[in-house]
C-alpha positions as CSV (number, residue, x, y, z in Angstrom):
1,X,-1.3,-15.2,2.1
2,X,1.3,-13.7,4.0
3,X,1.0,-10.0,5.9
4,X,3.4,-7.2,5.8
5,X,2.6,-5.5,9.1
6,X,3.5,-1.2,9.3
7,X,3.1,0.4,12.5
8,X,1.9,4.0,12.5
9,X,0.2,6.7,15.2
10,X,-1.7,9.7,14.2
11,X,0.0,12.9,14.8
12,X,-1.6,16.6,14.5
13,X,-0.6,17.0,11.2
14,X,-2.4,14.0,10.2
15,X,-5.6,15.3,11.6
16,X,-8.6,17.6,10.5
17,X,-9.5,20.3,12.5
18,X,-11.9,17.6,14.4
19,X,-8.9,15.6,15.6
20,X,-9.9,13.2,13.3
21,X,-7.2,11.4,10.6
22,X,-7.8,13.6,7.5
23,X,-9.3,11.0,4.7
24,X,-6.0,12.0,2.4
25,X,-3.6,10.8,4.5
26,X,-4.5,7.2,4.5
27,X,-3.6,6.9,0.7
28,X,-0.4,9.0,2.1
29,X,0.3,6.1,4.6
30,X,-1.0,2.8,2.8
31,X,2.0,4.3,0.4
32,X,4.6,4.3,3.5
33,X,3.3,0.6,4.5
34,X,4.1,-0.5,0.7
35,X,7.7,1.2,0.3
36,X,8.5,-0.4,3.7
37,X,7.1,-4.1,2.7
38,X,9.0,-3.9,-0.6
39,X,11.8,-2.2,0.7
40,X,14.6,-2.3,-2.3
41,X,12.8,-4.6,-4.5
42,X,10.7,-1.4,-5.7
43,X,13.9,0.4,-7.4
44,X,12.7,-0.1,-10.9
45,X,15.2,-0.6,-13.9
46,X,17.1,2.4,-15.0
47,X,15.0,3.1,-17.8
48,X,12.0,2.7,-16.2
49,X,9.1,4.4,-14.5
50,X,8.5,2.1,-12.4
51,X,5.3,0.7,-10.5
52,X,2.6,3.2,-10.4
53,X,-0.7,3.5,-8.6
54,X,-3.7,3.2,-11.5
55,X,-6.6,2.3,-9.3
56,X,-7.5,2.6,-5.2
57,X,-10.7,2.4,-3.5
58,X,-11.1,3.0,-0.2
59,X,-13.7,1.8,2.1
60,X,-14.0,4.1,5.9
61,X,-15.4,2.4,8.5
62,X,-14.1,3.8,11.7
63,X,-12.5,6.9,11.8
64,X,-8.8,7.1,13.7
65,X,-7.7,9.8,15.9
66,X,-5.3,12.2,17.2
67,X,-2.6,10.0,18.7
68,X,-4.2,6.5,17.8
69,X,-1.8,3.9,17.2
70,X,-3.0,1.3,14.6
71,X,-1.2,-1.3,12.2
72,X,-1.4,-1.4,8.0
73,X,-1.8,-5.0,7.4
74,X,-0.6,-5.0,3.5
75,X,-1.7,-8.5,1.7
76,X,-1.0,-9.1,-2.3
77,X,-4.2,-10.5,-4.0
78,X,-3.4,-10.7,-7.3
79,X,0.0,-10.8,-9.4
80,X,0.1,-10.2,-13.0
81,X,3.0,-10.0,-15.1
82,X,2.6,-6.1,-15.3
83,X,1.0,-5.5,-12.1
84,X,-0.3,-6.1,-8.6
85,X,-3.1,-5.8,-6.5
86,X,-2.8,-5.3,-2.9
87,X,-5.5,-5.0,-0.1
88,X,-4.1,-2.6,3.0
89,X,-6.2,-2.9,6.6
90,X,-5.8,-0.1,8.6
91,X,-6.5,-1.8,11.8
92,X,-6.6,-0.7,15.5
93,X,-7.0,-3.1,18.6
94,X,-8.2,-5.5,16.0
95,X,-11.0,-3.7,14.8
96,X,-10.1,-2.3,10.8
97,X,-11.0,1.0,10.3
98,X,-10.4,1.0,6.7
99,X,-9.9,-1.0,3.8
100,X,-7.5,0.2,0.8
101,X,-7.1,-1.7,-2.2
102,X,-5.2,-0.8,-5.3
103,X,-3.7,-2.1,-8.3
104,X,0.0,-0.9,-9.3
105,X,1.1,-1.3,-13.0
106,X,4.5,-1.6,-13.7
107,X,5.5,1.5,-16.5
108,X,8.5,1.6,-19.4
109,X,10.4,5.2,-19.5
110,X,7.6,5.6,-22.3
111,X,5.2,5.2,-19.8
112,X,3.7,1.8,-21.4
113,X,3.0,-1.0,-18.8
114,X,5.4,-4.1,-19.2
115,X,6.6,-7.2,-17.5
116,X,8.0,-6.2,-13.8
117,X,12.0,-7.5,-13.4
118,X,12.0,-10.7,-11.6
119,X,12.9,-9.8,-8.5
120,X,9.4,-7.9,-8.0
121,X,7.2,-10.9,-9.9
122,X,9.3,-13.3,-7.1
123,X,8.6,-10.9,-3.8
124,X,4.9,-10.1,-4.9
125,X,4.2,-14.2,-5.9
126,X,6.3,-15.1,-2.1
127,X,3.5,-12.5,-0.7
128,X,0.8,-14.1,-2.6
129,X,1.4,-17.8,-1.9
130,X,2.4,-16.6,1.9
């Protein structure tokens, strides 16, 4: 499998009033790590919706704070031909501090999940295979 890697440090406004990174903002950031991996490829078809989140889980295991620098390692684990599932690591000096994963269905303008253009199904199958 091949890793998209997305840099990121907590700043105050990421933080509770603990110093620690608020539990919200890692959805907020696994989102940043995606749009960066996918880049362009994400613009869905005119007439589209597009990809959209229908299911995370997250799993906390260390918290992150104020002014910690850590990496989103974004892997695909499945491809279907209307959606994808991705596993994030939120990782910092090789110890993960949290595990997202999440599965993205591609949505018609009628909001109806159907097959993703090409260029999608060929990115997230080049992430797959790695």
């Amino acid at each position: 499998m091949k890793i998209h890697k997305f840099k990121f440090s907590v700043a105050y406004a990421d933080t509770d009033a603990g110093g620690i990174m608020y539990h919200g903002r890692y959805i907020e950031v696994a989102e940043r790590a995606r749009m960066a991996w996918l880049g362009k490829k994400a613009k869905p078809v005119a007439s589209d919706v597009g990809l959209v989140i229908r299911e995370l889980h997250i799993k906390y295991m260390r918290p992150l704070f104020l002014t910690d620098e850590f990496v989103i390692e974004t892997t695909v684990t499945a491809v279907g031909a209307a959606s994808v599932s991705v596993e994030q690591k939120f990782v910092k000096k090789d110890e993960i501090c949290a595990i997202l994963t999440g599965t993205a269905a591609y949505l018609n303008g009628d909001g109806r999940p159907v097959r993703m253009p090409n260029v999608l199904l060929n990115a997230f199958n080049a992430g797959l295979k790695g």
